[in-house]
N, C-alpha and C positions, 0 to 999 in steps of 0.2 A: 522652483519645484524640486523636491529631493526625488535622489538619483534613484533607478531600479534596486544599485546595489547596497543603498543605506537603508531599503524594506524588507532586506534579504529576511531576517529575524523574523518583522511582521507576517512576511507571504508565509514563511515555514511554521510559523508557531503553533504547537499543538492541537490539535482539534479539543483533546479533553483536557481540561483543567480539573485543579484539584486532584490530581493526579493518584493520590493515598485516598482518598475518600472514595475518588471513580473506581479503582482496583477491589477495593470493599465491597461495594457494591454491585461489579461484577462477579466477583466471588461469591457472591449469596444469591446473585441468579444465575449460577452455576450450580451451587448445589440444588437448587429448588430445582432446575432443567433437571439432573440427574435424580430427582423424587419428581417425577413426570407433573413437571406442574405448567400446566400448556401456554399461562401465562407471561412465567419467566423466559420460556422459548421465545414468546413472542415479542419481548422485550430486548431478549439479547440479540437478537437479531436487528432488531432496529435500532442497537445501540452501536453496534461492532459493525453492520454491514459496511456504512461509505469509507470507513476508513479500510477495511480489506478491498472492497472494491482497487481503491486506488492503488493499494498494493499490486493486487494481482493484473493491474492493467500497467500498459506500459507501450515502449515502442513498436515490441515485436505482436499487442496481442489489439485488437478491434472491440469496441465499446460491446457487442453483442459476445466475446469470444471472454471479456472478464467478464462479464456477466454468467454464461456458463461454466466460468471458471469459481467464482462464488456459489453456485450451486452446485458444485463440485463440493467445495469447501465445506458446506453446512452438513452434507452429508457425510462426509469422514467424520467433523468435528460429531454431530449423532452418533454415529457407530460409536464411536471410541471414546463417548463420554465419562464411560465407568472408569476410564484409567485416569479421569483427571481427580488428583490429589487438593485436597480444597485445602490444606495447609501449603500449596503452592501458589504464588500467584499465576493469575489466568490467561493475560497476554497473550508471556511465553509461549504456551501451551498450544493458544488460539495460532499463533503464526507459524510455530514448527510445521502444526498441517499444515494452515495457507500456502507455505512455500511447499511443498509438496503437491498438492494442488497445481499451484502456478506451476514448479518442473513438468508436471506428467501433461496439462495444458499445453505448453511449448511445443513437448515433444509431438504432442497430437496434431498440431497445426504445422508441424514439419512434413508431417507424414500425408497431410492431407493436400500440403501447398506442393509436396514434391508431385503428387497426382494432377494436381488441377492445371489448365491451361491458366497463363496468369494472361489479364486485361492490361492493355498500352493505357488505357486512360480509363479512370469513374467516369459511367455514363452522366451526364450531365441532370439526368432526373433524380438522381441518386445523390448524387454530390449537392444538389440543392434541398433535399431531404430529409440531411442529417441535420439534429440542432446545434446550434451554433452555442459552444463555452462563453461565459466572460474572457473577453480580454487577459486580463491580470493572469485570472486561472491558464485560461491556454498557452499563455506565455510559460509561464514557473512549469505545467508540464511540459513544454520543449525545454525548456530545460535541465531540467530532471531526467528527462527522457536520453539526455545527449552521454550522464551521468554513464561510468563501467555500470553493471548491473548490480556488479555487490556493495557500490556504492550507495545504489540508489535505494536499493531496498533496506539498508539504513536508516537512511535520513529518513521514507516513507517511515519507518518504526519508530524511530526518535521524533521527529516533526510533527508527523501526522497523526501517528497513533498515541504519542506522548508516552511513549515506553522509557524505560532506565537504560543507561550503558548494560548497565549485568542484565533488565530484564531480555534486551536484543543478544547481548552475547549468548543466554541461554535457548533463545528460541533459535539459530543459526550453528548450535554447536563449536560455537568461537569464544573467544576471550573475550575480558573486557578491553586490554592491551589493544587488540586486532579491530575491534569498532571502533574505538577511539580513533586511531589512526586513518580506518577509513572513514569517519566522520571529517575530521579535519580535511584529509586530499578532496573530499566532493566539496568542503565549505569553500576551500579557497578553488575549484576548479567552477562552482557556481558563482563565487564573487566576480572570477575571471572571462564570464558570461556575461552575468548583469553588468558590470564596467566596460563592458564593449560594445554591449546594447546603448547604453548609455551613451558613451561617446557619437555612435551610430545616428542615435535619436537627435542629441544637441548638432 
């Protein structure tokens, strides 16, 4: 049976394919969203949603917590759709808010978890509750999740959203030099996960 760490590729592989053609296509229902056309809203939204989700969820944030984090998101990206340049690609664009988004998120569940009593243990009706992931998935997000942050929202951009080096440098305000880099440290700090699972597992 091949190892966790030889599907590394497979588990991370892009959601979108065709990646010049998706970007096109995104880009003309961008412009059609920005000439109010109620359809292309409802399109990019059910094109872009699961891959922002996954973005904007993570260690520090609760399945209900990037869920109003995404509608966080959809709301800026409306406000602010006149300044998107349709001779740019849309990604970009689309994730600069998300992470904006996901920062102001964080900071808000700081400020709410510094108020709250926290609970010693999920009550047990709760905890039986929640729906249970696939396997494979809930594994790859632990560890993803174990990732620094700026690693991880990376790879979520490279992997999941099937963005470019340049188009992630542009959405993050980095180089391409600086993602490359931190692509490589998560690839081999993920390798260095799944080969220990692995060993773990045999």
């Amino acid at each position: 049976m091949a190892g966790l760490a030889g599907n590394l590729d497979h588990a991370l592989k892009p959601a979108m394919t065709g990646a010049a053609t998706e970007e096109e296509q995104l880009r003309q229902l961008m412009v059609r969203y920005q000439g109010a056309d109620p359809a292309a809203v409802e399109e990019l939204v059910r094109r872009l949603s699961p891959a922002l989700l996954r973005f904007l969820a993570g260690p520090f944030a609760s399945g209900s917590d990037a869920e109003d984090m995404l509608q966080d998101c959809w709301l800026r990206i409306h406000r602010s759709r006149d300044t998107y340049r349709p001779s740019e690609p849309l990604l970009p664009w689309i994730f600069a808010i998300a992470r904006h988004a996901r920062l102001d998120g964080y900071r808000r569940q700081r400020r709410l978890g510094a108020r709250e009593v926290l609970v010693a243990e999920i009550p047990e009706a709760v905890r039986h509750s929640r729906p249970e992931e696939p396997p494979a998935r809930r594994d790859m997000a632990k560890f993803l999740d174990a990732l620094p942050e700026g690693q991880r929202e990376v790879i979520l951009m490279l992997k999941v959203s099937g963005m470019t080096l340049e188009e992630v440098a542009r959405a993050t305000a980095s180089t391409t030099g600086a993602i490359k880099q931190k692509a490589h440290r998560a690839y081999a700090t993920l390798r260095g996960l799944l080969t220990k699972e692995d060993d773990h597992v045999s």
